[in-house]
C-alpha angles and dihedrals in degrees: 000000000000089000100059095046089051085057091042095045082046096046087050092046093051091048100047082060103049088047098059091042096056080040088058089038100056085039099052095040090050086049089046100046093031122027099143084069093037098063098098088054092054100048082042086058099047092048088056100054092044093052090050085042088054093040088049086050085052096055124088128198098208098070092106131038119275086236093081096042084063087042084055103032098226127114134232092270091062087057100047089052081056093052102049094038079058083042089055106046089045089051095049088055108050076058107065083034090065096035102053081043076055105042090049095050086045088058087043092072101035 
């Protein structure tokens, strides 16, 4: 039984791979032949990546004891990657919250 989950798990592991290289791939080649078209994307990604920077900076790693840092043989950076990575789906969804709350007041008064 074992066996078959390992080459799952591996399976799983060599497609997942190739799937984000041919992802990077296809990105970086439509950046590179068309970035006219491709604006909106950048400023999307970068976005992106400043709102995780400033949810990292929110984050702080003393919110629990260090005893159960040593129970669970982690460190405090571990836990302020946790907590922005929290920060920064709470922030993505208040959003989308506030822009589908947008978007249906915007149809309202069409």
């Amino acid at each position: 039984m074992e066996k078959w989950f390992d080459a799952g798990l591996i399976t799983m592991y060599v497609l997942l791979t190739i799937a984000v290289i041919s992802l990077l791939f296809f990105l970086f080649k439509f950046l590179f032949f068309s970035f006219r078209k491709s604006k909106t994307t950048v400023i999307g990604i970068i976005a992106i990546v400043a709102l995780f920077i400033i949810s990292f900076f929110l984050s702080s790693s003393t919110d629990i004891g260090l005893t159960l840092f040593e129970k669970t043989s982690t460190n405090p950076d571990f836990s302020r990657i946790i907590g922005s990575g929290l920060i920064f789906a709470y922030l993505m969804i208040l959003i989308v919250a506030i822009s589908l709350i947008y978007t249906m007041i915007q149809q309202r008064f069409k």
